[in-house]
Backbone as a chain_set.jsonl record, in Angstrom:
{"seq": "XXXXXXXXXXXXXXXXXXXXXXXXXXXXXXXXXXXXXXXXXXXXXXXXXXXXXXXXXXXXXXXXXXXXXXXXXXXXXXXXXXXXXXXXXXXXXXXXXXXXXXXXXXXXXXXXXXXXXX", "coords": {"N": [[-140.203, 176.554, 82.921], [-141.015, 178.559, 84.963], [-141.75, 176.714, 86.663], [-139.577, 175.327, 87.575], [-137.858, 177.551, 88.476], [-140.026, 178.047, 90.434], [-139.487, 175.912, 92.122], [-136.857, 176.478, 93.261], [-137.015, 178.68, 94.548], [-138.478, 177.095, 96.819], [-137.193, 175.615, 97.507], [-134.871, 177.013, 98.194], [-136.141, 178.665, 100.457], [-137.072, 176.271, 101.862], [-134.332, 176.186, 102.979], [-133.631, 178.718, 104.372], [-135.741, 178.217, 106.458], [-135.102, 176.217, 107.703], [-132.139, 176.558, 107.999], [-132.972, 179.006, 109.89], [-134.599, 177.283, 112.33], [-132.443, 175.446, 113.19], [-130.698, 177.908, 114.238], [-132.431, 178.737, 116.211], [-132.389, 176.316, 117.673], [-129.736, 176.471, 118.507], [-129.879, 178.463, 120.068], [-131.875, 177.799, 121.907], [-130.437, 175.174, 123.158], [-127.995, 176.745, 124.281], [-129.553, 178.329, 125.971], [-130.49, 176.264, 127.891], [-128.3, 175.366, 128.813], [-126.75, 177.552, 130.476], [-128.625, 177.17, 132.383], [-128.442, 175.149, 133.49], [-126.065, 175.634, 134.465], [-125.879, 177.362, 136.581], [-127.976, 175.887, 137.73], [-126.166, 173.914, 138.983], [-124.419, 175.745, 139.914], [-125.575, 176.98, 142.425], [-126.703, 174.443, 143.263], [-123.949, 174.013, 144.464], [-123.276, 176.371, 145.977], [-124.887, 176.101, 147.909], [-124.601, 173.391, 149.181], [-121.679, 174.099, 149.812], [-122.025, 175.541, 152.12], [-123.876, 174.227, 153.722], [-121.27, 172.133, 154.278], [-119.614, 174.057, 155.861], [-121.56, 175.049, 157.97], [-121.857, 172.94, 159.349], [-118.665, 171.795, 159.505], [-118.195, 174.845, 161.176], [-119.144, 174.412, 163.779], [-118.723, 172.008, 164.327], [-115.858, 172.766, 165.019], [-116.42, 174.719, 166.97], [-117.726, 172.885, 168.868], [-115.061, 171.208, 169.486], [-113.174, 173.843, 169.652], [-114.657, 175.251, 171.564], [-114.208, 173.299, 174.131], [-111.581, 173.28, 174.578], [-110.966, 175.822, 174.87], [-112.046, 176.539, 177.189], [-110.722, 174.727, 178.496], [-107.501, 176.241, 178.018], [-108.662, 178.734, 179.365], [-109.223, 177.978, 182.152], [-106.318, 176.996, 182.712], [-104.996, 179.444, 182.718], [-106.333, 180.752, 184.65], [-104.89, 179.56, 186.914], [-102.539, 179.982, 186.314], [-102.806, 182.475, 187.041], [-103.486, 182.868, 189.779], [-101.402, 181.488, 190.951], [-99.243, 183.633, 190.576], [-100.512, 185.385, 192.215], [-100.297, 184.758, 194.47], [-97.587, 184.09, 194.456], [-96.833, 186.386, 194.67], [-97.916, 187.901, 197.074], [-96.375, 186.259, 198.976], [-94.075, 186.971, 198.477], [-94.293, 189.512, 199.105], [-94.641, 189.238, 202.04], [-92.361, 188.044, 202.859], [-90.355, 189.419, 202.709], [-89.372, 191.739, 203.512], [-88.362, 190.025, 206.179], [-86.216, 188.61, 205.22], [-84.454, 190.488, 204.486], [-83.333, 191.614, 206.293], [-82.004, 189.453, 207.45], [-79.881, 189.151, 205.495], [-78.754, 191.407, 205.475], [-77.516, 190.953, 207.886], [-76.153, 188.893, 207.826], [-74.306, 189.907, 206.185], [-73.025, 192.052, 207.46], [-72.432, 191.325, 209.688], [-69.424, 190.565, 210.858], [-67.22, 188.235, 211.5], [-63.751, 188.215, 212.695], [-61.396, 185.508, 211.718], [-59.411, 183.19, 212.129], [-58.722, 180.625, 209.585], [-58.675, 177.397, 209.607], [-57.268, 175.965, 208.59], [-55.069, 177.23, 208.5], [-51.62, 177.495, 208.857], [-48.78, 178.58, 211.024], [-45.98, 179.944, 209.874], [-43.945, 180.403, 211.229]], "CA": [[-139.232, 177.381, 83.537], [-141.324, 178.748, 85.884], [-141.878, 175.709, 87.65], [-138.15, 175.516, 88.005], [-137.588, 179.037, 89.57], [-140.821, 178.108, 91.61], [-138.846, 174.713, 92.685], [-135.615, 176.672, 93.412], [-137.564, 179.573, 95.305], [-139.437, 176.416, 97.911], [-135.598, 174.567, 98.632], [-134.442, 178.345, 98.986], [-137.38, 179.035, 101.886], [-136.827, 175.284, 103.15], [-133.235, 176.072, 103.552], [-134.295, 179.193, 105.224], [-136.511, 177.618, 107.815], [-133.98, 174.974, 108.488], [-131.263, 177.621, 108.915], [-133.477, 179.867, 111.399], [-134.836, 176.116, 113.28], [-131.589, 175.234, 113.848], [-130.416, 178.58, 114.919], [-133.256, 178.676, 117.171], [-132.168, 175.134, 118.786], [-128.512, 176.393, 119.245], [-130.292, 179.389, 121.455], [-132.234, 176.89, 123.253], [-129.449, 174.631, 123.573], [-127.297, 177.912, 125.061], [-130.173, 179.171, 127.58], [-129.959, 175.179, 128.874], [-126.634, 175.129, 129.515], [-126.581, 178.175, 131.125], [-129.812, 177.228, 133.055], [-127.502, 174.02, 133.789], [-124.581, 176.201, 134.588], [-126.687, 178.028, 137.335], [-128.085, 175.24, 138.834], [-125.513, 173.481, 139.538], [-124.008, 176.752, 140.739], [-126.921, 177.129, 143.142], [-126.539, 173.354, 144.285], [-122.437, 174.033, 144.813], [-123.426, 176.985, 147.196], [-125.82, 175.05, 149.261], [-123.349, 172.085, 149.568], [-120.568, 174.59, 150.814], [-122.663, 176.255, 153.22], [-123.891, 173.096, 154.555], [-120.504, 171.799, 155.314], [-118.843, 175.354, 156.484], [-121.99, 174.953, 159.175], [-121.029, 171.148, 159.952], [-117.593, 172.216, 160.179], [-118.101, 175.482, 162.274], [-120.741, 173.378, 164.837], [-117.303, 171.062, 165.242], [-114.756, 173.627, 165.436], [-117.197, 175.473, 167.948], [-116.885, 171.952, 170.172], [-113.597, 171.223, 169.724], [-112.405, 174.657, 170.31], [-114.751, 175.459, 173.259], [-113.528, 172.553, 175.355], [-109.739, 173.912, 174.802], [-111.339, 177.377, 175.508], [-112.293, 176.103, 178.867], [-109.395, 174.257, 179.417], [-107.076, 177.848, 178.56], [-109.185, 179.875, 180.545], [-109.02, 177.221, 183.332], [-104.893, 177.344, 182.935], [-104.985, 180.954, 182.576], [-106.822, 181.291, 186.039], [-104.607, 179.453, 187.601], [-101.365, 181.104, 186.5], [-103.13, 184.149, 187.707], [-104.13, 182.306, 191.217], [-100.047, 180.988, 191.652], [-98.893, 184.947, 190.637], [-100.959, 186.218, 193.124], [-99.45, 183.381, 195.78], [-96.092, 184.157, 194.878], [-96.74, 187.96, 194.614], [-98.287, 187.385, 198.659], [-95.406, 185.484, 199.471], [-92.812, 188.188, 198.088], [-94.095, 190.745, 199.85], [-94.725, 188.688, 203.603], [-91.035, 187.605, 203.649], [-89.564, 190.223, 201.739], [-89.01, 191.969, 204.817], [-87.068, 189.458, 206.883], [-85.004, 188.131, 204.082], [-83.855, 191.487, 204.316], [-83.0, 191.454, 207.865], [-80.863, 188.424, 207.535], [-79.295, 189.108, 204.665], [-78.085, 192.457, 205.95], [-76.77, 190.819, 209.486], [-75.139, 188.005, 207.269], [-73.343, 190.22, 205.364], [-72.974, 193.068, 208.219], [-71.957, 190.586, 211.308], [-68.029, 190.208, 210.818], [-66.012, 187.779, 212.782], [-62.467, 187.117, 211.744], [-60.985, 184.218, 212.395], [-58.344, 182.502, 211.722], [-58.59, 179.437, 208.894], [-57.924, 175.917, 210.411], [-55.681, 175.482, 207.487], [-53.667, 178.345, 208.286], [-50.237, 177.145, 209.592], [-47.838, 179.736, 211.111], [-44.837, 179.792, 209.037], [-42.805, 180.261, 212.148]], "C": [[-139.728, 177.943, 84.854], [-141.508, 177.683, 87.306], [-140.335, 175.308, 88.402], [-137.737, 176.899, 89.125], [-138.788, 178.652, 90.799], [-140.344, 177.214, 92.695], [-137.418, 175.357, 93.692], [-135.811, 177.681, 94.824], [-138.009, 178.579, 96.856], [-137.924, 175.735, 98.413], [-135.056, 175.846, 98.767], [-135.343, 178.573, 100.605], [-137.024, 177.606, 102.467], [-135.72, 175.408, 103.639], [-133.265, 176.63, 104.479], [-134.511, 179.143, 106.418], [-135.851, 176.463, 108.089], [-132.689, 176.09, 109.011], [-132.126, 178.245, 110.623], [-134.125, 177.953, 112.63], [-133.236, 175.953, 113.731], [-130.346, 176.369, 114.468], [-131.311, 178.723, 116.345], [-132.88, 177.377, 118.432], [-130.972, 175.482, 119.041], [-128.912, 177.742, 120.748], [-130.666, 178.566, 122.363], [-130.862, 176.105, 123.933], [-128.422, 175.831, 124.962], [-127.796, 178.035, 126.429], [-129.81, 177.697, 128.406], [-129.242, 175.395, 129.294], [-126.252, 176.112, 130.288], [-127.782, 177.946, 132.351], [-128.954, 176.271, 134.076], [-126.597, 174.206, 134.821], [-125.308, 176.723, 136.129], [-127.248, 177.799, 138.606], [-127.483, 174.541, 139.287], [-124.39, 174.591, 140.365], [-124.654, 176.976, 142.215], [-126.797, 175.913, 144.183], [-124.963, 173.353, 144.651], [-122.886, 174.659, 146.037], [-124.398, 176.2, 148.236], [-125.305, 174.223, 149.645], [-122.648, 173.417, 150.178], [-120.967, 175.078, 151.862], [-122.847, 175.354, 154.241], [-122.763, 172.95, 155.459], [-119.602, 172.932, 156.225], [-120.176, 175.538, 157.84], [-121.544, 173.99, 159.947], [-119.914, 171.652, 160.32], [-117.314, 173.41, 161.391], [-118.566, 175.2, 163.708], [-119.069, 172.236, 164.949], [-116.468, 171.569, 165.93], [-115.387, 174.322, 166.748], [-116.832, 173.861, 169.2], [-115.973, 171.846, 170.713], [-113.024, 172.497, 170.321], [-113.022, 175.541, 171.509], [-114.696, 174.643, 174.286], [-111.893, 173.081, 175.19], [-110.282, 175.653, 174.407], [-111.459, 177.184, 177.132], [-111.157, 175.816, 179.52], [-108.103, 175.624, 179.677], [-107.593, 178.159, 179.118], [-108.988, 179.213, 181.78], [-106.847, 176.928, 184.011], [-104.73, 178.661, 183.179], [-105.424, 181.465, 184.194], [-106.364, 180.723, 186.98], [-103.115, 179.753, 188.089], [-101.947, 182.601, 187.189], [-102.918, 183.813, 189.214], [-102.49, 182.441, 191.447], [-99.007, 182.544, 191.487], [-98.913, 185.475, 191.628], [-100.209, 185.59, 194.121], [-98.218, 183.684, 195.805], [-95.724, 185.934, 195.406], [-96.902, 188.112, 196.283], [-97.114, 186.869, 199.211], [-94.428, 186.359, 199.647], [-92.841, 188.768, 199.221], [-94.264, 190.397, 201.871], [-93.311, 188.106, 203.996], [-90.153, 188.211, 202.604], [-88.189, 191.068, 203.406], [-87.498, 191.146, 205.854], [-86.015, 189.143, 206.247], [-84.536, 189.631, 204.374], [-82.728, 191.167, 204.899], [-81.72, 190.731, 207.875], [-79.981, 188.512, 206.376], [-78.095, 190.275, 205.037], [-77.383, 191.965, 206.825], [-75.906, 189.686, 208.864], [-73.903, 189.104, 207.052], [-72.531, 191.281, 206.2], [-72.435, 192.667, 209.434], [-70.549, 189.768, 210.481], [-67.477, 189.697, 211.779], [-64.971, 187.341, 212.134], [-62.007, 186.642, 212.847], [-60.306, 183.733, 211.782], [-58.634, 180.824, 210.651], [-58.216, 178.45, 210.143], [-57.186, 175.433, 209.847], [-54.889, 176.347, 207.81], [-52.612, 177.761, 209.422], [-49.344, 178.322, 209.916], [-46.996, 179.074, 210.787], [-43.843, 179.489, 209.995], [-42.587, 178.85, 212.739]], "O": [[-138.99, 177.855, 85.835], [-141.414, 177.898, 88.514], [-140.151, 175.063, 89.594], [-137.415, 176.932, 90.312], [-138.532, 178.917, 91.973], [-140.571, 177.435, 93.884], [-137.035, 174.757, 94.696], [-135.123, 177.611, 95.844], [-137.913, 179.16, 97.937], [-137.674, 175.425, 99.578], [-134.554, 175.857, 99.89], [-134.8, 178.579, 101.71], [-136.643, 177.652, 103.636], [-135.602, 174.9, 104.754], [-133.09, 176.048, 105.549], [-133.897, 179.694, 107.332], [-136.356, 175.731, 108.94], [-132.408, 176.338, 110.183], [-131.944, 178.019, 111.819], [-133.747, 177.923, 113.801], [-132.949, 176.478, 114.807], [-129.32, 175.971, 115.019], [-130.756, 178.804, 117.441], [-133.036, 177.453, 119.651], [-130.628, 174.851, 120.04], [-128.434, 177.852, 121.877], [-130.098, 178.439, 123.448], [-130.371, 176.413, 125.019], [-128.296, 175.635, 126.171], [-127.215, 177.963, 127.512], [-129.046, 177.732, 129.371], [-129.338, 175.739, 130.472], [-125.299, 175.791, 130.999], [-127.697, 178.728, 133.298], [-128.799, 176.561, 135.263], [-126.309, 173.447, 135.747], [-124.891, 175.906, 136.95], [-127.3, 178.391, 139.684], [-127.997, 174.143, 140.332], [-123.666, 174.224, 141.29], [-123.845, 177.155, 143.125], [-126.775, 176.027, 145.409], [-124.739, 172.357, 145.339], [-122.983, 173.995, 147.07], [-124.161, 175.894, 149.405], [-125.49, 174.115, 150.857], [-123.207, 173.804, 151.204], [-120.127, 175.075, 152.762], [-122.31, 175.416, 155.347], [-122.727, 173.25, 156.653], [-118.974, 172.565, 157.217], [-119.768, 176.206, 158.79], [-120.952, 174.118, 161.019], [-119.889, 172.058, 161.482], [-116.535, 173.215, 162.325], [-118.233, 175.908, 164.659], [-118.642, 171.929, 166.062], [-116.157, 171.239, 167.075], [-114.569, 174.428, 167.661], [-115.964, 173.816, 170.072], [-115.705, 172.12, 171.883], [-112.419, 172.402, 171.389], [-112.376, 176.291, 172.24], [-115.073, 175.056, 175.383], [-111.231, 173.108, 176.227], [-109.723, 176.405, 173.607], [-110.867, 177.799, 178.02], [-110.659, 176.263, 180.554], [-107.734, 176.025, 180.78], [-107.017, 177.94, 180.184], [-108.509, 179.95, 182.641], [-106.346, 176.77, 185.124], [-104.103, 178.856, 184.22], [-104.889, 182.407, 184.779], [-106.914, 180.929, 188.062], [-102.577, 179.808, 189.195], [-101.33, 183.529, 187.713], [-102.147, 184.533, 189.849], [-102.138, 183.427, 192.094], [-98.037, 182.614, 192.242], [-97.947, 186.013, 192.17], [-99.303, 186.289, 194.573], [-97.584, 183.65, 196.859], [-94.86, 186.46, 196.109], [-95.866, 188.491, 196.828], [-96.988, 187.334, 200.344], [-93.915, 186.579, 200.744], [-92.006, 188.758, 200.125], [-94.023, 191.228, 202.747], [-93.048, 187.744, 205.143], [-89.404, 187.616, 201.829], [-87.062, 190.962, 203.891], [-86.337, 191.473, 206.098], [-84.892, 189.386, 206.689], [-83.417, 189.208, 204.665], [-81.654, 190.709, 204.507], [-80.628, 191.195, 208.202], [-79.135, 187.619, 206.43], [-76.88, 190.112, 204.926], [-76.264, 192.476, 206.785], [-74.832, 189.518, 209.44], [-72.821, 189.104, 207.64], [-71.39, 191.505, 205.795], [-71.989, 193.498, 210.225], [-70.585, 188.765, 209.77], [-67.184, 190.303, 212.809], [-64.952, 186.451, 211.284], [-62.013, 186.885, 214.054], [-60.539, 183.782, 210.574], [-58.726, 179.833, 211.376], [-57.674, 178.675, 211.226], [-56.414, 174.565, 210.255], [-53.768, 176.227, 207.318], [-52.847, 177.639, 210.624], [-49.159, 179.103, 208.982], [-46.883, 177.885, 211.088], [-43.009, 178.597, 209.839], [-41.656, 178.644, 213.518]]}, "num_chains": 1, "name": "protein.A"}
């Protein structure tokens, strides 16, 4: 009998130490996968960074040659402003002049269509 209870007591303790082993490998298993989880987190951010430099290092080309080119339109609507603004005010003046003596110098005169009725 005893040898029985002693038999029952050693597959009790091996069950035991098979329970706690294979609790122990689902921890390991866990920390992996989070170790896993982590580094491939780790290698995501380094990839996006990468190409968000690549891409800003393009966008920086691309959009400082059409920076140049606006600023180079931009300075020359300013330039043809100033030209017309110059212009305004150097024949502002006479346009006056003539506009006034147009409208201010009356001659009547008779139509060349006009027929006397009589």
């Amino acid at each position: 009998m005893t040898s029985q209870s002693q038999g029952i007591q050693q597959l009790l303790q091996a069950e035991k130490r098979a329970k706690d082993k294979l609790e122990e490998a689902k921890k390991r298993k866990g920390k992996r996968l989070k170790q896993a989880k982590e580094e491939a987190t780790a290698e995501i951010d380094h990839y996006r960074l990468q190409r968000e430099k690549e891409f800003r290092s393009k966008q920086t080309n691309v959009m400082g040659s059409q920076g140049n080119l606006s600023a180079k339109i931009e300075e020359q609507t300013t330039e043809t402003i100033r030209n017309l603004t110059s212009s305004y005010h150097r024949n502002m003046e006479s346009m006056m002049k003539k506009l006034m003596n147009t409208i201010c110098d009356i001659r009547p005169e008779i139509h060349p269509n006009f027929r006397d009725a009589v």
